[in-house]
Structure formats: structure tokens, C-alpha cells
N, C-alpha and C positions, 0 to 999 in steps of 0.2 A: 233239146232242152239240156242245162247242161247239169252234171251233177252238182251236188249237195258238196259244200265244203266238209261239214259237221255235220253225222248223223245221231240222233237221239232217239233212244228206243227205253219204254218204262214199260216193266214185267210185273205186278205187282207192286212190292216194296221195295224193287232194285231199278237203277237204270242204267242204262247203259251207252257211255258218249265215245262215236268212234270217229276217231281225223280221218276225213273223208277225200285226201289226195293222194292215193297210192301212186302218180308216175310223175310224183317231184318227193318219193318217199315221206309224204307226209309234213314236207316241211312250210312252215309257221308264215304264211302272209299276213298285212291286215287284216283282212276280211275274216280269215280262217280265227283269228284270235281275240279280233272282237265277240266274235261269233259265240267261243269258246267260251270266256269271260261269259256273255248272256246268257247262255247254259247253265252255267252254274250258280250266276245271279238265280235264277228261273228256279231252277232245284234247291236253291234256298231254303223260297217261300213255297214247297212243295210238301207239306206235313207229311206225305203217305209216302217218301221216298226215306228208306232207313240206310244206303249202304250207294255207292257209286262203282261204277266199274269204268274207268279208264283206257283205253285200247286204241291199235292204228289200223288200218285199211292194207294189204298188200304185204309187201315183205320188208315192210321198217316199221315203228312205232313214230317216231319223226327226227328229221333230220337237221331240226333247229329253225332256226329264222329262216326265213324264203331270198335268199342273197339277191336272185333279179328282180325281186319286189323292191328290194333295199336300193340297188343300183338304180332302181327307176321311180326314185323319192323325186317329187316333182322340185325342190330345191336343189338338186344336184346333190346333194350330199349320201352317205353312206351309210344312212340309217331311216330306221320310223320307228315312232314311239310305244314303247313296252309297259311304257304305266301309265298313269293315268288310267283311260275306261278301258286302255289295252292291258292292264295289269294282271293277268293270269297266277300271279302270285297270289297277290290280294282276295280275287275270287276265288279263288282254292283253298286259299287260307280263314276266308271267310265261310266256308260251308261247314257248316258244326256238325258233318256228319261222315263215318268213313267212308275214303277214298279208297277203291283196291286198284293199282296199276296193273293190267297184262301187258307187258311190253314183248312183243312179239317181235320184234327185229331191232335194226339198230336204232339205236337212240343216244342221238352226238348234238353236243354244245346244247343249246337251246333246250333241245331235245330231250336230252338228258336232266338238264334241271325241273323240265315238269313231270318228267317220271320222279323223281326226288319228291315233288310237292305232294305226292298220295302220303297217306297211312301206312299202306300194305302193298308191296313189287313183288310181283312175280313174275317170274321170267322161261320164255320158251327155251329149248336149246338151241336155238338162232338167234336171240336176242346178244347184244353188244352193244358194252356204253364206250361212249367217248367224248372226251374233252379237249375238242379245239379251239379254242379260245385264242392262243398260243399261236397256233398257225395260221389263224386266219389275220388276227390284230386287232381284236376283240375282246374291253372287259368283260367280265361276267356283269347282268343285272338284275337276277331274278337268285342269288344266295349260294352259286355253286359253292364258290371261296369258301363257304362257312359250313356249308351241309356235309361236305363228303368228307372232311379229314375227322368230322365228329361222327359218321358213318363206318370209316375204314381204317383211320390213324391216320397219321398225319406225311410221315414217309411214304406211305402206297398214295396217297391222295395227292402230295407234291410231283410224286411222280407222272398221275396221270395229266396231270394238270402242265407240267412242264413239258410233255413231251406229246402230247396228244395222241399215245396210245391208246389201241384198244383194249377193254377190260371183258373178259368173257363172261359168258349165261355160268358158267361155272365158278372160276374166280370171285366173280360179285355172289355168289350164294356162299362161298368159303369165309369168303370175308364180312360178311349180316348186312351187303346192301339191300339182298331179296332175300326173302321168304325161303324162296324153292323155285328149283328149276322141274319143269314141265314139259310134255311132249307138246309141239307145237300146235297140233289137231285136238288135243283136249285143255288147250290153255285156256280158253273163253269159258268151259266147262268148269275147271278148278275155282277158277276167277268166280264163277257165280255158285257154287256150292260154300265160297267162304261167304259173299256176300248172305247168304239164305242163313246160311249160321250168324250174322249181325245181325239179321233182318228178326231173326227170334229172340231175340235177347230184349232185355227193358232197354227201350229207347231213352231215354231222360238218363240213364245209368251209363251208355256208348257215350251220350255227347257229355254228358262231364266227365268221362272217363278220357276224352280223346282232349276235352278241353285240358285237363290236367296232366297228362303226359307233353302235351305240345308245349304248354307253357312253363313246365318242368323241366325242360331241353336246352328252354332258355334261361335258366335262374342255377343257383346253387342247389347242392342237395338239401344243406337248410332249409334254402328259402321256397323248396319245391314240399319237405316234408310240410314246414307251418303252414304254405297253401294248401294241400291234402286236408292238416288237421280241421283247418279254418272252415272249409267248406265239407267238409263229411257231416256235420251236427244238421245244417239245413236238408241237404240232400238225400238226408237220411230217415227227417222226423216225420214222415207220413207215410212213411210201411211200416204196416202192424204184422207183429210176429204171424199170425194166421196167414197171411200175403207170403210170405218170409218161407212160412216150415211149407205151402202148395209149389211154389216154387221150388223147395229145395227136392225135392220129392223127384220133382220131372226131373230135372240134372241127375237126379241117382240114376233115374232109368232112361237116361240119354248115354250114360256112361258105359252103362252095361251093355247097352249098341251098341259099343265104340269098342269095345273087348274083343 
């Protein structure tokens, strides 16, 4: 029986979806990406799932598009389709709820853009992105072009991009692609001690907060402040102060843990 492309494992109010071909480093076939896509579709409409954890199998995170899948498109040609029901963008980008990437090894071209689509990267000290694009003869079709020079600036991101270097688990933490770098054997660990920390928070409060930063990314600061103001009056008119000062209460002696 052969393995599972895509493993899916729910803890509670976290889950956790791992690319399940560690000896093609994970990289992105049909199958594996429809697959993914329906994952996430599925965790949508999953009310009790508050936080996602993203992760690869082996010693990559993934290696991008599956190239002898691609060579072996039954029209001869040198591709298969990435959007439409294959859209892993779209599904990612439709899940109103966060995404934590642990990208545990390399994660190049393809690869690298769906670690870009979480929330929140962290990164092992194995991990390593890269953009070949360039070298293979490959546009981007899932937003690298746009995500990482608004990421890193736009010199380090031309650079990756033009030359398909690798960018390290420590350069990308220097520069705010990740979070933080982590020891490799407690990265699954970190990864889910931040999800447990979204998993406590007001739920309804994450997904407009995440709605409003996402779509903040994409707009001017004007036009990101009047959406803030716009939708605070709704979002806001059914906590009553009593709700308000129980809440504030626990955060004081959450904090004093944290000391």
C-alpha cells in the first residue's frame, strides 16, 4: 500500500498538514496539490480548527512543482495546471484563519511561494529558500514577483530572483522573511506552542485581524487605515465592557508567566 501524499492530523484546535513525499523532497505533483487545495478547502468549513500548521516530511519542505510529472503531461507539453481546482493560492488564501509555516529544509521555486502563503515562517537551521525560476525557464504563477521584494526590499529579492541563489534559515530571519530560526528537532514543537497561543485568543478577533492585515498589504496606508476604521464600529459593538475588563485580567496574569 503505498503512502499517503498529504498527511492531515487535527489536535484539538490546531491541525496539522504535512507534504507527504519525502524522496522527490516533497515536490508538488497533481495529485499532491489537488490534494492540498482539498485540505484546506475541508479546514475551511472546519469551525473547531483555529490555527494551521504547514510542514514537509524528510529533509526539504518542497522542492516545487514535481518536473517529471510536468514532462510527462499527457499533451507533451511542459506544464500542468496551477489554478483553477489546482490553485493552492486561492485555497490558502481563502482560509480566514492562521497559517504557521515550519519549513524544515529546502524550499525552492514553487516551494518557496507556498511557504510565502502562511501567516507566520519559521524556520529550522536547515531550512533554505530559493528562487529558480531563472534557471529552470519558469514564470512565477502563484505571486513570488510581488511577495518577497515587499518582504526583503527589492535589491536582496532581485537578487534572488535573478540568480537563483540560496537565501539561508539565518539571512531570511535577518531580513523579516521568518519569524525565527529553530533547532531542527523542536521546530514542530515551536510551530505548535505558537499555534496554542492563536488557538486562545478570540477567534472572530484572529480572522478580522488576519483579514485586515492581508488586505492592508494590498492597499495604501490610507486606504488600509479607513478599512481598519470602517470595520472596528461593527466588530467591536457586541463586547461589553464586563467581557472586556475578564479578559483583560487573564492577559495581566498571562504576562506575569511570561516574566
Amino acid at each position: 500500500m503505498s503512502e499517503a501524499n498529504l498527511l492531515v492530523e487535527k489536535s484539538g484546535n490546531i491541525a496539522t498538514v504535512t507534504l507527504n513525499r519525502p524522496d522527490v523532497m516533497n515536490a508538488l505533483s497533481p495529485e499532491l496539490l489537488s490534494e492540498l487545495c482539498v485540505a484546506f478547502q475541508s479546514l475551511q468549513t472546519d469551525a473547531d480548527i483555529r490555527a494551521v500548521i504547514l510542514t514537509g516530511n524528510g529533509r526539504a519542505f518542497c522542492a516545487g512543482l514535481d518536473l517529471k510529472a510536468m514532462a510527462a503531461h499527457p499533451d507533451g507539453s511542459l506544464s500542468f495546471d496551477i489554478h483553477g481546482k489546482n490553485n493552492i493560492a486561492r485555497a490558502m488564501g481563502d482560509f480566514d484563519r492562521p497559517i504557521i509555516v515550519a519549513v524544515n529544509g529546502v524550499a525552492a521555486t514553487g516551494g518557496f511561494e507556498l511557504a510565502l502563503m502562511g501567516d507566520i515562517l519559521i524556520a529550522s537551521e536547515y531550512a533554505r529558500f530559493a528562487d529558480t525560476h531563472c534557471r529552470v525557464g519558469l514564470a512565477p504563477g502563484w505571486g513570488l514577483s510581488q511577495k518577497l521584494s515587499r518582504l526583503i526590499g527589492p535589491s536582496r529579492a532581485k537578487e534572488a530572483h535573478f540568480t537563483g541563489n540560496f537565501i539561508s534559515a539565518e539571512d531570511a530571519a535577518e531580513w523579516g522573511m521568518v519569524s525565527r530560526v529553530v533547532a531542527a528537532d523542536s521546530l514542530l514543537e515551536e510551530a505548535h506552542k505558537i499555534a496554542v497561543d492563536i488557538a486562545s485568543c478570540v477567534p472572530d478577533t484572529v480572522r478580522i485581524y488576519k483579514s485586515l492585515v492581508d488586505r492592508g498589504l494590498a492597499a495604501t496606508l490610507g486606504q488600509g487605515l479607513d478599512m481598519e476604521e470602517r470595520e472596528m464600529g461593527p466588530a467591536n459593538q457586541n463586547v461589553d465592557g464586563a467581557t472586556i475588563a475578564q479578559r483583560r485580567a487573564a492577559v495581566q496574569e498571562r504576562g506575569k508567566s511570561q516574566l
